[in-house]
C-alpha positions as CSV (number, residue, x, y, z in Angstrom):
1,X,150.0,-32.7,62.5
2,X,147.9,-30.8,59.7
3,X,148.8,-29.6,56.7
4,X,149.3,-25.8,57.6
5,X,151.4,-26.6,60.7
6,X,153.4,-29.0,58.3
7,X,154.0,-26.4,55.6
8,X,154.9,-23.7,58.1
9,X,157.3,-26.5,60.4
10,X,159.3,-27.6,57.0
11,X,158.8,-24.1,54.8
12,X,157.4,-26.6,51.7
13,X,154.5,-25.5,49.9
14,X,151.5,-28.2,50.2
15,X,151.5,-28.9,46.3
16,X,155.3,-30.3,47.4
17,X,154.2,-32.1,50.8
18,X,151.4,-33.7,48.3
19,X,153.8,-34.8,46.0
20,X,156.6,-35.8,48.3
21,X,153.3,-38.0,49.3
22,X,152.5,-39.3,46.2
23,X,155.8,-40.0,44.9
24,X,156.1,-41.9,48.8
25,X,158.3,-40.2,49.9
26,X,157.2,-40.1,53.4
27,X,153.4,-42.0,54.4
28,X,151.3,-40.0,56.8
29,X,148.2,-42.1,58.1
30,X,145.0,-40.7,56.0
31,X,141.6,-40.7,56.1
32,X,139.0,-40.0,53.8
33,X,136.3,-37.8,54.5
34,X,133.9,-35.7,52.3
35,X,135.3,-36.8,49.5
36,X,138.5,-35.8,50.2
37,X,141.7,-37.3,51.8
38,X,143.1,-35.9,55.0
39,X,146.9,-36.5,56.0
40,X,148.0,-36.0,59.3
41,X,151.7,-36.1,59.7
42,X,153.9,-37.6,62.5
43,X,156.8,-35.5,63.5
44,X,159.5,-38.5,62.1
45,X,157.1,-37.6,58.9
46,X,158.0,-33.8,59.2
47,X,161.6,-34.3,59.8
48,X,161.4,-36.5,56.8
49,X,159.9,-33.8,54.6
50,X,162.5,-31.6,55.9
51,X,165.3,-33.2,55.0
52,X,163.8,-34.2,51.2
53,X,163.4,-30.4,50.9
54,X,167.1,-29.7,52.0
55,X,168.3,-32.7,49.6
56,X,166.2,-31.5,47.2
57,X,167.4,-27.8,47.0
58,X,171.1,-29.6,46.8
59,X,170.0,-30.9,43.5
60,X,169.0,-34.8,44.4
61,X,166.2,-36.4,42.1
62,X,163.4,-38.1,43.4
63,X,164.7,-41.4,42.5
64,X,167.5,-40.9,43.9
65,X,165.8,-39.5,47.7
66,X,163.9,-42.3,47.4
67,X,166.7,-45.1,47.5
68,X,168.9,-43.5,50.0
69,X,165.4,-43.4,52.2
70,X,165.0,-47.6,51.5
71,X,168.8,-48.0,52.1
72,X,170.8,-45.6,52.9
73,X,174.0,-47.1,53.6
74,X,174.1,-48.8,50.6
75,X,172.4,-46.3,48.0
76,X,173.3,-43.0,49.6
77,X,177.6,-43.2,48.1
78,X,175.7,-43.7,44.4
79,X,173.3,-41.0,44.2
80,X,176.2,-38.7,45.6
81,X,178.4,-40.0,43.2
82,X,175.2,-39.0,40.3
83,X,174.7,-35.6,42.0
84,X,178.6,-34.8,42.0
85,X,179.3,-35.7,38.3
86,X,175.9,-33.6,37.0
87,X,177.1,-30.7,39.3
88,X,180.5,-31.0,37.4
89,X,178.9,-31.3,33.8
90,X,177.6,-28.1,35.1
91,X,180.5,-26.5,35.7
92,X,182.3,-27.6,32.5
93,X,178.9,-26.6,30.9
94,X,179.5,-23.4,32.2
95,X,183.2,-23.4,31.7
96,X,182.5,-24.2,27.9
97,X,180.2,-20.8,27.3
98,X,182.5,-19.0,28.9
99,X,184.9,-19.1,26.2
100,X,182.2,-18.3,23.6
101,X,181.6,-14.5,23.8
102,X,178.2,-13.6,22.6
103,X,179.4,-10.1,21.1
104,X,180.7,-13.0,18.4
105,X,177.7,-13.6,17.2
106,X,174.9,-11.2,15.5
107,X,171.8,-14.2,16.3
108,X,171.0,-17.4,17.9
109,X,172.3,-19.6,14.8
110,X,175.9,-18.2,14.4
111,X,175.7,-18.3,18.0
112,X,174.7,-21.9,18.0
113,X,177.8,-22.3,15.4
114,X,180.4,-21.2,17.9
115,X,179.3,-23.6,19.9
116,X,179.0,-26.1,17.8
117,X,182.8,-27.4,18.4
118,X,182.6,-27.5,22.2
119,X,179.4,-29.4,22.7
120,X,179.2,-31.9,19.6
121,X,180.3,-34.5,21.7
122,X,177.7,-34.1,24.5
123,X,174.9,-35.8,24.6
124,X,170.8,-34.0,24.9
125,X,169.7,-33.7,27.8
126,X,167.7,-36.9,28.9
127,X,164.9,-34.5,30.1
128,X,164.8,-32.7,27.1
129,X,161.1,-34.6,26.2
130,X,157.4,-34.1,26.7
131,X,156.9,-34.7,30.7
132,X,153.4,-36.8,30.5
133,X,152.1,-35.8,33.6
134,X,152.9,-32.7,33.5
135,X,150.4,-29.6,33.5
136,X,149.8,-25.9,34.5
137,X,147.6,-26.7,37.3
138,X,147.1,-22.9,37.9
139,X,145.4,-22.8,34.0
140,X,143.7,-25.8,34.7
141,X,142.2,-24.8,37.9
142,X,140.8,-21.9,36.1
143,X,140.0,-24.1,32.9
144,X,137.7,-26.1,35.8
145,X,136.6,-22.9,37.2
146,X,135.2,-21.0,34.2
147,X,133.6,-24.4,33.1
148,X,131.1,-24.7,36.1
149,X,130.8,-21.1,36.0
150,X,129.1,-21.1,32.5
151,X,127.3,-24.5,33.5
152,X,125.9,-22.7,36.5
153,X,124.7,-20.0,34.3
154,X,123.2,-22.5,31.6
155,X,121.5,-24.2,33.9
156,X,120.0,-20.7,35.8
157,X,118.8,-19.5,32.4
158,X,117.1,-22.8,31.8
159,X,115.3,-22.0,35.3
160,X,115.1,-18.6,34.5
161,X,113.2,-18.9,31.4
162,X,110.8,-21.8,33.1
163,X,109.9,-19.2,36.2
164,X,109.3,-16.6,33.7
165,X,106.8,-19.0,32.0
166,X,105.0,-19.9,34.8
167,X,105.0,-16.7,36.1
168,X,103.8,-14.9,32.6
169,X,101.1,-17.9,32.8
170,X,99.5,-16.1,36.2
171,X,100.2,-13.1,36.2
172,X,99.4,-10.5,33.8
173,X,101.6,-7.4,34.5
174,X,104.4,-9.8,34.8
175,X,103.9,-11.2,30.9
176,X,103.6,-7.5,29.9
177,X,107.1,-7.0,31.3
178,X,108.3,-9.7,30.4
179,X,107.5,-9.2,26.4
180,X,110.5,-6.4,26.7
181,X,113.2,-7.9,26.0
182,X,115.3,-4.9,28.0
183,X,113.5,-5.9,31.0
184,X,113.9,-9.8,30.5
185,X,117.5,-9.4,30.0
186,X,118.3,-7.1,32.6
187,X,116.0,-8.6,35.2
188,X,118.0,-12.1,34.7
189,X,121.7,-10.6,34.8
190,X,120.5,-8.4,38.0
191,X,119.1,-11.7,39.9
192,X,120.2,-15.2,38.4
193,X,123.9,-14.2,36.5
194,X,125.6,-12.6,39.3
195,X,124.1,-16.1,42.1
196,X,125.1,-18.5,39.2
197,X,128.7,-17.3,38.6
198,X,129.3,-17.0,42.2
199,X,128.0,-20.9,43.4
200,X,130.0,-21.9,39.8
201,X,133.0,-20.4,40.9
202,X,132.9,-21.9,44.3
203,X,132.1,-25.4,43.2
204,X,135.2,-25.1,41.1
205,X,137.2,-24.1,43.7
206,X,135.8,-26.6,45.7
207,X,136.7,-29.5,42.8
208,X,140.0,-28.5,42.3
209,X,141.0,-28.2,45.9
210,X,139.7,-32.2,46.4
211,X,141.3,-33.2,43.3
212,X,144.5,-34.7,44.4
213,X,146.1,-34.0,41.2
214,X,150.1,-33.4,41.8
215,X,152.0,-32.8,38.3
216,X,155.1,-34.3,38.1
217,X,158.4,-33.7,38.9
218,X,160.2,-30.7,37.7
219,X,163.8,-31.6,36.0
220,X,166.5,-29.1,35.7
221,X,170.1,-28.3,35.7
222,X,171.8,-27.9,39.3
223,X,171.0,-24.6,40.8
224,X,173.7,-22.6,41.6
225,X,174.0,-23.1,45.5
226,X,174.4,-26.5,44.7
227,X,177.1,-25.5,41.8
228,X,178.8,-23.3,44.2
229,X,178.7,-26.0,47.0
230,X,180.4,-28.5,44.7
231,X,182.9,-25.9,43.3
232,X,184.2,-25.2,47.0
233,X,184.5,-28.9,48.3
């Protein structure tokens, strides 16, 4: 199964399927081709991505999908155990600010300060640090993007100028022309700029799309269908 039929069978966006896939999760058979690696998934592979997307809307980590996929019996009761206990740090979190009413406070320091007393014994979050993989890859796809762009019109100028040359060189009327500088502007961002940013902007589309690049994990606090899951149990 393709990509597109995967993402439409499991409702996962591919940017997930490919890091479910890198973080090996599940292991389609692949095949590189054009410089680029295709996946083609089994259906045990789909109903594998499936159910990682359902575990990982309940609030399970990666790690912790991952070692109830190599042994479940035995590493399934833990990382409930783990989910359980953040949900209910979650709760008391929430429990906590709830007796804090913000009218108290006139800013985000005295604010702080009523809080203070209920949270000095807790501990930072461990995710609270720089993430080393991590990346906008939107901004960097159009970081990519606007990079060949202005290579592809660097490099069409260069031509530009030499046609011009040559052409001056045989023509006459041409190196007329081309000693106003109106004209040998205008006849380059009629003719070469709008060609150049066009084929730049496809070949950085093209890059980005074959470079596998999958940032890493997103960590956050139990969303609240989890929260509310755990509070009725």
């Amino acid at each position: 199964m393709k990509m597109k039929e995967v993402c439409a069978a499991t409702g996962l966006t591919e940017r997930a399927v490919r890091f479910y896939v890198q973080e090996q999760l599940v292991n389609p058979q692949s095949q590189r081709r054009g410089g680029r690696t295709w996946l083609d998934f089994s259906e045990p592979d789909v109903e594998r991505l499936r159910a990682i997307g359902i575990l990982r809307k309940a609030g399970f980590t990666i790690d912790e999908i991952r070692s109830m996929g190599q042994d479940f019996p035995n590493n399934a009761p833990g990382a409930a155990f783990a989910l359980r206990r953040r949900l209910q740090e979650a709760i008391d979190a929430s429990e906590r600010l709830r007796r804090i009413d913000t009218a108290q406070a006139d800013g985000l320091e005295s604010y702080a300060s009523l809080l203070e007393a209920e949270v000095k014994d807790q501990p930072l979050p461990d995710y609270d640090g720089p993430c080393t993989r991590h990346i906008d890859i939107d901004a960097w796809h159009d970081r990519v993007e606007w990079l060949l762009m202005l290579g592809a019109v660097w490099l069409f100028w260069r031509l530009y100028n030499g046609a011009v040359d040559l052409l001056s060189d045989r023509f006459t009327l041409l190196s007329i022309a081309f000693w106003n500088p109106l004209v040998y502007f205008l006849l380059f961002v009629i003719l070469p700029l709008p060609i150049a940013i066009v084929l730049g902007s496809g070949a950085g589309k093209w890059l980005c799309r074959h470079f596998e690049y999958v940032p890493c994990e997103e960590k956050s606090l139990p969303n609240r269908q989890a929260l509310l899951m755990f509070a009725q149990s």
